[in-house]
N, C-alpha and C positions, 0 to 999 in steps of 0.2 A: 571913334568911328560911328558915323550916325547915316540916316538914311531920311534925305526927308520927304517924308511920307505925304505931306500938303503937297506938294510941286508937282512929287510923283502921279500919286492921284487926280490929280484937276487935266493933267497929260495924258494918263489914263482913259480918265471917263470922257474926255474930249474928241479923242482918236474911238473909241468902241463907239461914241454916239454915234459919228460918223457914219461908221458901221452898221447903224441902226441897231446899235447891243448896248443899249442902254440899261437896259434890265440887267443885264452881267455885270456892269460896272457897279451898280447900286449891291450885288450881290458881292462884290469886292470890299465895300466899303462892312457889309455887315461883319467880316473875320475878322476884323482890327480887330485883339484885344484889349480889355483894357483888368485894372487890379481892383480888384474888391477887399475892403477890409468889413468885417460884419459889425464893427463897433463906430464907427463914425460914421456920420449920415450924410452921406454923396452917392453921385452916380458911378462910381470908380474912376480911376487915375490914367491917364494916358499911356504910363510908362511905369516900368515896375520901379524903376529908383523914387518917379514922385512917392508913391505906394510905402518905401522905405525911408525915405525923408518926413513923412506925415509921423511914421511912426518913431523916430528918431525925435522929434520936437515937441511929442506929446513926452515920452520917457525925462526929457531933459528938463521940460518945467515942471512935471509931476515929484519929481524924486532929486533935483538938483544935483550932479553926480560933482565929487570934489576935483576930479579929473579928467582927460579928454578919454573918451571913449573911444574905443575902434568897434564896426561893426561887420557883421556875419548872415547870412542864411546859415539856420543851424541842425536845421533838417527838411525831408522835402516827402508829401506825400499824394496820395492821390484819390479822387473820386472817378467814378467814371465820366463825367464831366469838365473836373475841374483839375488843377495841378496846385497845390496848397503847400503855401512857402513858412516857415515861423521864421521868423527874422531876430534877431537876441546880438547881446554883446559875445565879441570874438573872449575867448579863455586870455588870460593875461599870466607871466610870468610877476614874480613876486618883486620889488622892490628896495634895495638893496644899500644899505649905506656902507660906509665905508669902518672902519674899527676902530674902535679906542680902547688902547691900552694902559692899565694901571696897576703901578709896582709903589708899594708905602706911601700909598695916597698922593702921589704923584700921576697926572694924567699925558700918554702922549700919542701923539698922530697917527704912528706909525709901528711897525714891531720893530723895523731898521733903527727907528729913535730910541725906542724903550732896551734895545740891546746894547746898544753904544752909551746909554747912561747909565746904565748896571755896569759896564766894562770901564769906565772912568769915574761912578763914584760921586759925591759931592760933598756940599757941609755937614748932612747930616750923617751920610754910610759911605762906606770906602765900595773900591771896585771891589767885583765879584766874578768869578767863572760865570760861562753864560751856557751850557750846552745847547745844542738844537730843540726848542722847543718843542713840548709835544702837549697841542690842547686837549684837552677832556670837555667833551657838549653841558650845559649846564642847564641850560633851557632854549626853548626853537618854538619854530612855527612847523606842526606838523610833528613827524616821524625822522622826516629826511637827516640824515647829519647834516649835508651842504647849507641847510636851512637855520642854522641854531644863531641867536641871538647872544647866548653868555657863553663865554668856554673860560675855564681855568688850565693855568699852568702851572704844578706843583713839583714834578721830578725834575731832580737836579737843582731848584731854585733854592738860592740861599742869598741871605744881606748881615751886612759886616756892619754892625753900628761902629760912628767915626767917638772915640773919646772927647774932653772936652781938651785935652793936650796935643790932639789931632791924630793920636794913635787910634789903632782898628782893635777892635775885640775879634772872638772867635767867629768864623761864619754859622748862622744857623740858618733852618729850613723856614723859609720863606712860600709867597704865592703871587703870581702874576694873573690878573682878571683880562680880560678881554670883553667890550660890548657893544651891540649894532643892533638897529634898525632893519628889522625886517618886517615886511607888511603887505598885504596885496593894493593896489591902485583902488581908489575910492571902497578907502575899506569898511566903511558900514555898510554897504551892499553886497561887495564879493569878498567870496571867502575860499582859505587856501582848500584842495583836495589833494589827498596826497596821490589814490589811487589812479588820479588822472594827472598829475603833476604838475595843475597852474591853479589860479583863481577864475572863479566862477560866480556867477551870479548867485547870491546865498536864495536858498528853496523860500523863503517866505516872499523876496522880489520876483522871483521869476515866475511862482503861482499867480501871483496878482494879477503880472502882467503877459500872462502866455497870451489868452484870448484875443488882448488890445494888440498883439508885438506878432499876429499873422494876417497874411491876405492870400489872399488865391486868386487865378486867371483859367479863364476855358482854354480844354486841351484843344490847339487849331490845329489842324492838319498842316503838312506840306503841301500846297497845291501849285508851287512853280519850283521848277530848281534848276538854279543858273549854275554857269560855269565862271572859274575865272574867280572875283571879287562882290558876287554880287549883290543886287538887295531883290529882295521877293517882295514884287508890288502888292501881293494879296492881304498882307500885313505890314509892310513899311520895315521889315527886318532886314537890319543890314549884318550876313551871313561869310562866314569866311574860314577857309583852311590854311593850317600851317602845319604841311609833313615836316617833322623836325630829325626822327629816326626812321631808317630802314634796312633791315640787316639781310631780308629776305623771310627770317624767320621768326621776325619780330617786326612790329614799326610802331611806332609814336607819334601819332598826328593828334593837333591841338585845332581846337575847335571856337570859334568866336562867333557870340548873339550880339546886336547891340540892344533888344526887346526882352531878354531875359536874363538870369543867371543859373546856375547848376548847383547843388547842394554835392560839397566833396571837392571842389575841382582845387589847385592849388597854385594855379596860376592865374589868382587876380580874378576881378571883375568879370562878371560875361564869359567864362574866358572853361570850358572844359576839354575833355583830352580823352583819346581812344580807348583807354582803360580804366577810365571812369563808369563803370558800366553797375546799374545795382536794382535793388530790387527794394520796392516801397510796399507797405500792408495797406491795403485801400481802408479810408477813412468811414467807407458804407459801412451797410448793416451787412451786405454779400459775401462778403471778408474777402472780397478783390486783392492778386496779389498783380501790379505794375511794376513792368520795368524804366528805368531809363535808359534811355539811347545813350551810348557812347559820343554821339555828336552833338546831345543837350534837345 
């Protein structure tokens, strides 16, 4: 959903010159914003995506990540001025192999496979009772149990060595290993948290790069407000509601920029919602506190 703001504008300032309101129109043209970042040297970006694509291409050839990135606004503050975005990689869930399991230095795919070959046995040990396994964590990524890399299986486990007359000996106590791959995505850079429960950009990357990975845009007023679907000529913002809930005593209406985005919001892009509503520490020396609108 885009608005485009050339067409509009040249339509604009054509009909108000008419008008002999010239001077208005040029006064239209001054609220476009555009995005500042303070470490690259331009006149700022047309569009806050260019703003986060600059900053997305510098991150990618400076630091090479081994994998694709997803990215985020990861918090949002305010001057009196300005609205001040930090831009950073979205938190990632951990990366997860699948298990291998190993009974008498035999290795297998599965726990379905490793069961069924304790239960039949071969040339070297006869079958053996199998009870429901019960692993024990041995080492992980983190705190978490769900997290662990090694678990043992020792209760109940027992192997029957096979004679060399093909007969069984006594069953004794035995141990079944279990081992996997856990790791966070491009993991010399992020790293697991348990207290937050993904990976993150490890503290030495993300200090580096906070300064370069934010930009800011002047806070512009509302000065048209359409009904309907519309775009607001005074900025080229294409503006939109979608009531989704309404109970009487409650409602859930979702809110669409195509000019900005919301820090919080959880539907996508551009994209915030009625109860996104919060409250930022201004970046001055004033200690300004800002809110944000619930409609971004």
């Amino acid at each position: 959903m885009k608005c485009d703001f050339s067409r509009l504008g040249r339509a604009l300032s054509v009909g108000l010159a008419l008008f002999g309101l010239g001077g208005r129109a040029a006064h239209a043209q001054d609220v476009i914003p555009r995005w500042h970042n303070t470490v690259f040297a331009n006149d700022g970006y047309p569009t806050e995506r260019a703003a986060q694509i600059a900053i997305e291409n510098w991150f990618i050839s400076s630091f090479k990540p081994e994998d694709p990135i997803e990215w985020e606004v990861r918090s949002q503050a305010f001057t009196r001025e300005a609205s001040v975005h930090l831009y950073g990689i979205r938190p990632a869930p951990l990366s997860k192999s699948n298990w291998t399991y190993s009974y008498m230095d035999i290795y297998y795919p599965s726990q379905e496979a490793l069961l069924t070959a304790m239960r039949t046995g071969n040339q070297s040990y006869c079958p053996v009772a199998t009870p429901e396994p019960v692993w024990v964590r041995e080492n992980g990524v983190g705190n978490r149990p769900e997290n662990s890399t090694e678990e043992s299986w020792r209760k109940g486990v027992t192997v029957s060595w096979r004679n060399l007359d093909g007969s069984c000996r006594a069953a004794a106590p035995s141990i079944v290993d279990r081992s996997r791959t856990v790791q966070c995505p491009n993991r010399t850079m992020m790293k697991w948290k348990d207290d937050l429960g993904a990976c993150f950009l490890s503290d030495s990357y993300d200090g580096n790069s906070r300064r370069v990975m934010t930009y800011q845009t002047a806070q512009v007023p509302k000065l048209c407000h359409g009904v309907g679907n519309p775009c607001d000529p005074t900025t080229g913002d294409k503006f939109q509601v979608e009531a989704d809930i309404d109970l009487g005593w409650v409602r859930l209406d979702r809110y669409y920029h195509s000019l900005t985005s919301t820090f919080g919001s959880p539907f996508g892009a551009n994209w915030t919602h009625s109860h996104n509503i919060s409250l930022a520490v201004g970046l001055n020396t004033s200690r300004s506190i800002a809110q944000g609108r619930a409609d971004g």
